[in-house]
N, C-alpha and C positions, 0 to 999 in steps of 0.2 A: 443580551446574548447568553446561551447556554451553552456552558461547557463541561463535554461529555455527556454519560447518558445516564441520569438517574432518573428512572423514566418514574418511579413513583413521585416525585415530586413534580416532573413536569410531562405528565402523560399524554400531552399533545408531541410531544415531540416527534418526531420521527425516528425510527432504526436506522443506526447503519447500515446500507449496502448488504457490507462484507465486514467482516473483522477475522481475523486471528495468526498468530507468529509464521511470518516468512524466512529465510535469509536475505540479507540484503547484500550484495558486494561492496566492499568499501573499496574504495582506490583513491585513500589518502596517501602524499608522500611519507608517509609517516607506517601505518598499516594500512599492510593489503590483508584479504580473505572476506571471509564469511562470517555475516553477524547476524543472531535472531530478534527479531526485534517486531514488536507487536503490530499490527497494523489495523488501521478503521479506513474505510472507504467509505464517503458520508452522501446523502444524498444527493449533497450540493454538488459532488462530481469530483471534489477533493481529498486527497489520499494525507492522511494523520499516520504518523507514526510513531510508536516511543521504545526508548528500552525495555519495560516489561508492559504487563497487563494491567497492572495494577497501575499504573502512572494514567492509564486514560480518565480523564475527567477531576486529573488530580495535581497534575501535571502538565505545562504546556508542552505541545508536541518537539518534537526535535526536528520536525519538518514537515512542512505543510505544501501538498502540489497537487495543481490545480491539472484535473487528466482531459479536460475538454478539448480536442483536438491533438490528443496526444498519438505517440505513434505504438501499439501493442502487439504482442505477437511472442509466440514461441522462439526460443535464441539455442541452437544448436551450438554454434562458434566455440562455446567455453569446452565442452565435450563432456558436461555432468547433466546427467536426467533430470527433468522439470523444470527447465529454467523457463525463465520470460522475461522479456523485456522493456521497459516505458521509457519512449523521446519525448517528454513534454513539448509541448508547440513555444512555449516559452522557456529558453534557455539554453545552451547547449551540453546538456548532461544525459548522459546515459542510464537510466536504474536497472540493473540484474536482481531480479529475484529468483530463489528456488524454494519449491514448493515440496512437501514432505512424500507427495504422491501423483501421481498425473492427474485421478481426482478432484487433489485439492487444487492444482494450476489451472484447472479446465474451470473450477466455480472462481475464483481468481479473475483470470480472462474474460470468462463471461459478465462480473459483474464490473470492470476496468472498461471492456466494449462498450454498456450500457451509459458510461459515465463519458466517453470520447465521445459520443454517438449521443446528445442529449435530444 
């Protein structure tokens, strides 16, 4: 197994999807808010996440979720610009992301669709 992407040593690999910093919504009882936190979207259709950039391929993920049949889509409800939202088909958790621009939620989505939608 290859962890992360050092693609000079193993040039077959594949690219990520997608990668780079979202916020994520925490809704620990502990902290609530907005956390940025790096994200790779792999081809296998599963969304990696870490505290920084640097942690990918160096670090194991802080959570690893499988988007195949997940449920995606733009989330209004919060009332902050760019959000989105994933229901994984497995489990009952909600993720809020927000994205720095509508741009970057629009390449986001499109590459989240691609991975629900194999």
């Amino acid at each position: 197994m290859v962890v992360g992407s050092d693609i000079s040593r193993y040039p077959n690999t594949p690219r990520p999807t997608c990668r780079g910093y979202l916020h994520k919504r925490t809704q620990s009882a502990i902290l609530k808010g907005w956390r940025k936190r790096w994200f790779v979207l792999k081809h296998n259709g599963y969304l990696h996440y870490y505290k920084h950039k640097k942690d990918e391929g160096k670090c194991r993920p802080l959570e690893v979720t499988k988007l195949e049949g997940a449920e995606v889509g733009v989330d209004t409800s919060l009332g902050k610009p760019f959000v989105f939202k994933c229901i994984p088909q497995s489990g009952n958790r909600i993720f809020y992301f927000c994205a720095t621009s509508n741009q970057e939620m629009k390449r986001w989505l499109e590459a989240m669709d691609k991975a629900v939608h194999p």
